[in-house]
N, C-alpha and C positions, 0 to 999 in steps of 0.2 A: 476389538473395534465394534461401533455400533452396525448392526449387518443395515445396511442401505446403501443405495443406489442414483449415482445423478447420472445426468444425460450429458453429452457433448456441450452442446449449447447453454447448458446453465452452469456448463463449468469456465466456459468462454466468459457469461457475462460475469459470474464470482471474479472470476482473475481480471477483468474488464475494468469494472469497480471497485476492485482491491489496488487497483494499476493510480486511478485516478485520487481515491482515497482524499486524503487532506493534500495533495500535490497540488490538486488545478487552482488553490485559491493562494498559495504560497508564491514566492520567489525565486523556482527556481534556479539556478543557473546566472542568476542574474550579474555575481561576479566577472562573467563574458562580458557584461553589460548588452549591446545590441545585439548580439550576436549567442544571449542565452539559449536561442530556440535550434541554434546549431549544436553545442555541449548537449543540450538534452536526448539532440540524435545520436550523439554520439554516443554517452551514457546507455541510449535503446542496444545499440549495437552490441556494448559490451554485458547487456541485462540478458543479451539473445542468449550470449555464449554461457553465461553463467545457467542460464534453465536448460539447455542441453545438459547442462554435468547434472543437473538435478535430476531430469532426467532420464540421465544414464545410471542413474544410481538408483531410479526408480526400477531401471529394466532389470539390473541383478536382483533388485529384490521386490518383485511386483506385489507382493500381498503384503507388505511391512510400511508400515509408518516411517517418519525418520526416525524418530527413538528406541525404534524397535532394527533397525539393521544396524543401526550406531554400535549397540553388544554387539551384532556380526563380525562387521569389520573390527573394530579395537578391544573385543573382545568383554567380558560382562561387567566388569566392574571399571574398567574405564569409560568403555560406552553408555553405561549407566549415570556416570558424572555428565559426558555428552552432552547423552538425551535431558539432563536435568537441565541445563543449560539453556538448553536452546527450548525449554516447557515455560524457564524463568526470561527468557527471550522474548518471547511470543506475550507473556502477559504482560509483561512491564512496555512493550509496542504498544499490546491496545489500549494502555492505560493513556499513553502519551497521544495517541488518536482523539481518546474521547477526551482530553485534556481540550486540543487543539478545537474540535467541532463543538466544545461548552464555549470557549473564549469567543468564538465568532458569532455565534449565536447569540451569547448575551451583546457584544460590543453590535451588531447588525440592528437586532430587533428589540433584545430585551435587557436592558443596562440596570434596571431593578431590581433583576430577578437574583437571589445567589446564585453562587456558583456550584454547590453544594447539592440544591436541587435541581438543576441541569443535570446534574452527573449522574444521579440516582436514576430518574426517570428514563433518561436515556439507557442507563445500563439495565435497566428491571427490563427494557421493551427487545433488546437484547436477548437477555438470558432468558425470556419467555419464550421466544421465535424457538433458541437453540433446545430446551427441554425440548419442543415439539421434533427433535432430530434434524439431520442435518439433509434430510430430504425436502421437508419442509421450507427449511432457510435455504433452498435450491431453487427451489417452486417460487417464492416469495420474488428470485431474482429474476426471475423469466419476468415479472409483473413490474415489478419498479425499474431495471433494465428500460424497459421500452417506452417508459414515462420519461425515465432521467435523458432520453434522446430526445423525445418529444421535447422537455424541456430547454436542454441545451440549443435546438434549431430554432427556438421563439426567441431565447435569450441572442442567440448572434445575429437572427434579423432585425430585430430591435437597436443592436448597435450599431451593423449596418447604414438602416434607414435613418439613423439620429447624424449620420453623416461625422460622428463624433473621429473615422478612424484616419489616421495619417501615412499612408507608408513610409513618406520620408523618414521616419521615427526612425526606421531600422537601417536606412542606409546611412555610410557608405558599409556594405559584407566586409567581413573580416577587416576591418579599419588599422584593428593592431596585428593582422594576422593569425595565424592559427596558435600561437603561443599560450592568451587570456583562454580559449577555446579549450585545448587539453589540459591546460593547471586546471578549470574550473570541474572539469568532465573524471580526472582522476587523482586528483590532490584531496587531500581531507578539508573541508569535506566531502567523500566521494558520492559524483552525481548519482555514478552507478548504483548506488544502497538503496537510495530516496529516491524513487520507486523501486527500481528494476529489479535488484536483487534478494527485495524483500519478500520476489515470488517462492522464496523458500517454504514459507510454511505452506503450500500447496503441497511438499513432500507428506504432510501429513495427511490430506487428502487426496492424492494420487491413488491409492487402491477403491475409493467408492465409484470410480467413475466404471460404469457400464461397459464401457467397450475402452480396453488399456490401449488399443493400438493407435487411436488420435487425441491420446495423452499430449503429445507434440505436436501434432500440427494445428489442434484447439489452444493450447499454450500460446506456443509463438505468434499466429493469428492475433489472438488476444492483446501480446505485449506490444505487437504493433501496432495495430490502432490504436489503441489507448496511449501508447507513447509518441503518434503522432498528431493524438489530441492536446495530448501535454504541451508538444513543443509548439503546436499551433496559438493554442491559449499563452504562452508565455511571448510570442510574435504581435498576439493579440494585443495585448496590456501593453507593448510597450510602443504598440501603432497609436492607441488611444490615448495612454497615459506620459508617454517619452521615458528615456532611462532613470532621470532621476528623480521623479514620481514615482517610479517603480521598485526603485530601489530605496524608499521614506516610508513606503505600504508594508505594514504587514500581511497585510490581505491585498494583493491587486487585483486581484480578479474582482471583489469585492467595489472598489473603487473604479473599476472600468465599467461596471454597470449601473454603478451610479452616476454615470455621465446621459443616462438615456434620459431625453427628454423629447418626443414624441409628437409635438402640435400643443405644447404644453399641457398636453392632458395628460400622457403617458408617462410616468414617471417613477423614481424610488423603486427601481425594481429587485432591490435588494432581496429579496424574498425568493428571486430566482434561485441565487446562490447559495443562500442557507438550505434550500429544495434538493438544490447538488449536492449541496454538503453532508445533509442529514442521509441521505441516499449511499452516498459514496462510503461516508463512514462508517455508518450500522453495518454493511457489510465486511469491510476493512478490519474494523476491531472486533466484528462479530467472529471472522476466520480467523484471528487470531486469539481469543479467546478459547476458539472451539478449539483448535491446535494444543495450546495450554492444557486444556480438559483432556483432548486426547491422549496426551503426553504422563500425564498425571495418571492416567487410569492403567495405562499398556507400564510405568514406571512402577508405580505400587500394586499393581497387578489387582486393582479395582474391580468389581462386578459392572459397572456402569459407567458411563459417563455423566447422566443425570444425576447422582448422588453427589458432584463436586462441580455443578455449572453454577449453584447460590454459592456456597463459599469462594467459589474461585472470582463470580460476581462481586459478593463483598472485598475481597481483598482487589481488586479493579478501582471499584470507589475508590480507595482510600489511597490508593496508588496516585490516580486521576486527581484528587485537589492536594496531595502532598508533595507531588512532584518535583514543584515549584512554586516558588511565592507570586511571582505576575509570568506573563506571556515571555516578556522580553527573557527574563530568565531560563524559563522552558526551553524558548527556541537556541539561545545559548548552549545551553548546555547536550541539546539532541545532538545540532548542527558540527557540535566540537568534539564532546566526551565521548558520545552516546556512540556515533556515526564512527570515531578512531579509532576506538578501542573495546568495542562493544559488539561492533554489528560486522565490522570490515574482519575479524577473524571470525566469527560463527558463520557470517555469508558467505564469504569467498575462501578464506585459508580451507579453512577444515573443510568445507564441500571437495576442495583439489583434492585433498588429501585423503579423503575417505573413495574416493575414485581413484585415485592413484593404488590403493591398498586393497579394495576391491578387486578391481582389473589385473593386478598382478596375482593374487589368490584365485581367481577364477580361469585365467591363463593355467598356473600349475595345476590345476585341478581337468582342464579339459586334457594335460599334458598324462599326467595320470592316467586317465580314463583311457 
């Protein structure tokens, strides 16, 4: 691994922004219909318990990546396929990230521009940041962190004062009961993945942090406000916009702030959002990226990780505009394939499972001793 070191606080904001990612301008939960912004608590709840098992799997093995205790537990050549998996996990994420923040950006601000060169630019400014190590891309968070709040508090007084927000939108709570609330929260597509349990690939940067012992309590901190941001903004849009606006939006966040209109002067503030977005995502797909890299190097027993952040770069492009032919497509296919059969065994199965495997090998081992 690359020898560096981050602090508490810029591991909070990483996971902060990683939390938020392409989530605050999506839908989520909205299968609840009014009552999305309760599934999404719920989802937090079960994101909590999922980072505990992460971890705990960090405590057996504090100076290993996930791809590197993966051999531990299952041993080297099955953990080997693992770790491979979840290297091809993390890139094929960020490619579907920078897929997600080109679409909005062109359809917000710029409908002229390809798609092609959104992807590139975005991904070059990326893999520049991460060459500079991943101390750097830590540093960078402390700085746009405190902008992207600054941001978001102009952007909700602004909605606010535009008087644009309705509470009736969300009543009557639970209308159908808590029935719509748990299918949405653990049914596929499961809430829980999109965000919460995506904090997996922090496994792979768990050992840079300075001090392992507020591993968890910077973690959890993190997943909380950010996923009480979440559920706030999804309350938000559908105070502003009603459910079935909300649910016609690809973007509602997007659409909720294009309702600001200010004395007729202030207005279009769409540029907010894309500000979020660009923020949210360079980071998002930037750690996963870096994960990939990581994974790739500790896998082929690499001298660097700089030697594979351009190629692993170019093969992102081409992942990001092949994905899918239009949006609707893309979000199809995450929301179904991707999310069932994809991310709901690498996240949650096999984390059990390699802590279940762990903890019983570490038991006989202390029984030994």
């Amino acid at each position: 691994m690359e020898k560096a070191k981050i602090s508490s606080i810029q591991f909070f904001l990483l996971l902060f922004m990683f939390e938020l990612g392409t989530a605050v301008v999506v839908a989520r939960g909205i299968e609840a219909r009014k009552d999305s912004w309760l599934s999404i608590l719920l989802g937090l709840s079960a994101g909590l318990i999922l980072f505990l098992v992460y971890h705990r799997l960090f405590r057996y093995y504090p100076s290993l990546p996930l791809t590197a205790y993966a051999r531990k537990i299952f041993g080297t050549y099955i953990g080997w396929v693992v770790g491979f998996m979840y290297t091809i996990l993390f890139l094929y994420t960020s490619a579907r990230n920078v897929r997600e923040f080109s679409e909005v950006l062109i359809t917000a601000t710029m409908p002229e521009i390809p798609l092609l060169v959104v992807i590139v630019l975005f991904v070059l400014t990326i893999c520049y940041v991460l060459l500079l190590g991943i101390e750097v891309f830590a540093r960078t968070a402390e700085i746009l962190g405190i902008f992207l709040i600054f941001v978001g508090i102009i952007g909700n007084l602004f909605v606010y004062v535009t008087g644009t927000v309705d509470p009736n939108n969300l009543k009557p709570v639970l209308e159908y009961g808590w029935k719509p609330v748990l299918e949405t929260t653990f049914s596929p597509p499961l809430l829980v993945i999109f965000p919460f349990a995506e904090a997996i690939v922090f496994a792979m940067l768990f050992p840079y942090l300075n001090r392992a012992e507020v591993v968890k309590k910077a973690g959890l901190a993190s997943l909380i406000v950010s996923g009480l941001i979440l559920s706030y903004t999804a309350a938000l849009n559908i105070a502003v916009l009603g459910v079935s606006e909300v649910e016609r939006s690809p973007f509602p966040l997007l659409a909720t702030v294009g309702k600001i209109n200010f004395l007729e002067f202030i207005q279009r503030l769409d540029a907010l959002v894309v500000i979020t977005l660009l923020i949210t995502v360079f980071f998002k797909a930037g750690i996963y990226l870096y994960a990939s890299v990581t994974g790739m190097v500790d896998l082929f027993r690499l001298k660097n990780h700089r030697q594979m952040i351009l190629p692993a770069g170019l093969i992102l492009v081409f992942l990001s505009v092949g994905i899918a032919e239009d949006f609707a497509e893309h979000s199809q296919e995450g929301f179904t394939i991707f999310i069932t059969y994809f991310s709901a065994p690498l996240l949650i199965v096999l984390p059990l499972v390699m802590l279940m495997i762990a903890f019983i090998r570490h038991r006989f081992t202390k029984q030994r001793n």
